[in-house]
C-alpha positions, 0 to 999 in steps of 0.5 A: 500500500505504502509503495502504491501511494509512493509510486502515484505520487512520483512527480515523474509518474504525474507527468507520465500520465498528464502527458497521457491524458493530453495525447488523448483529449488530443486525439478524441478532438481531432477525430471529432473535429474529422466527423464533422468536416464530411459534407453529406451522410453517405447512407447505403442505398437499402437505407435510402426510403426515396431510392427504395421507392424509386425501385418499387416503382421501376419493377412494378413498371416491368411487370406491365400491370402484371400480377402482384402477388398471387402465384396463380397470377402468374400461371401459364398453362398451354401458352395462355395466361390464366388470371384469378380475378377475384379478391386477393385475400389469403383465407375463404371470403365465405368464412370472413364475411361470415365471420364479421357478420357474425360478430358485427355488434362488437367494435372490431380491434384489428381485421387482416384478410391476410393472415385470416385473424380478426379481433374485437375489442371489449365488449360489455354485455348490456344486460350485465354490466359487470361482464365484458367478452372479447373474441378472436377469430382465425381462418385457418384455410380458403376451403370451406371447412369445419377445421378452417375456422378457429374461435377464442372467446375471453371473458371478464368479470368486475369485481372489487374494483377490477376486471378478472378473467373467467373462463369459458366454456368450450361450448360457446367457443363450439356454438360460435363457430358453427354459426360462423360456419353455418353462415358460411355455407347459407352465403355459399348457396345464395 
């Protein structure tokens, strides 16, 4: 301990490390004062939103108005085009309008025809205040299929000052999706 004190205070050792820490201020200055002399900031080109979008357009352009998306779109069987001109969502239509149409008095959260999910937000019963449901609902296929629709029912319950989850019974989440189903099948024949 003694021989550590001793070595810090030698006055050699003093300016050793004076010397140090001027050399490095020195050198944290200059470089700062470089970072700022470059005159535009050279972003790579995948970073550039306007060029990006610039690209966008230029292979939209090739496609001539082509397909965007679809695989069918883009079929060619016996040297003729064969084009699906109906809608473009991922999942059944049947199954998501019936779906909608099926939960149409509750407030929608999120809706993606893409990924099949539909969800609502809290919903409070009128007849009973003190509880509140939320349901998601997947489309799991674009067939029209018993195991192509999947419900999640949740359910809360205010008390003592909170909302409390409850659980549901398989038999609602079953009597919803076979009337989503059911609707379904009723717009298929219509």
């Amino acid at each position: 301990m003694v021989f550590m004190n001793n070595f810090l205070n030698n006055p050699k050792i003093k300016i050793l490390r004076l010397d140090l820490l001027k050399k490095s201020i020195f050198v944290f200055l200059i470089s700062f004062a470089l970072s700022g002399c470059s005159t535009s900031f050279n972003m790579p080109d995948w970073m550039d939103a306007d060029l990006s979008r610039e690209r966008a357009a230029e292979r939209k352009a090739k496609k001539d108005g082509g397909p965007e998306g679809k695989i069918q779109d883009s079929i060619k069987l016996f040297g003729s085009d064969i084009r699906d001109t109906g809608a473009t969502i991922g999942v059944n239509s049947l199954l998501w309008r019936a779906s909608l149409d099926t939960i149409s008095f509750m407030p929608l959260d999120e809706a993606d025809p893409y990924g099949g999910v539909i969800m609502t937000e809290w919903y409070n019963n009128p007849n009973n205040l003190n509880e509140r449901y939320k349901i998601t609902i997947y489309i799991l296929d674009t067939r029209l299929r018993a195991d192509a629709v999947r419900v999640s029912l949740f359910m809360q319950q205010y008390k003592n000052g909170e909302w409390v989850n409850i659980s549901t019974s398989d038999e609602t989440r079953l009597q919803l999706e076979n009337s989503i189903l059911t609707k379904a099948r009723q717009m298929k024949q219509e």
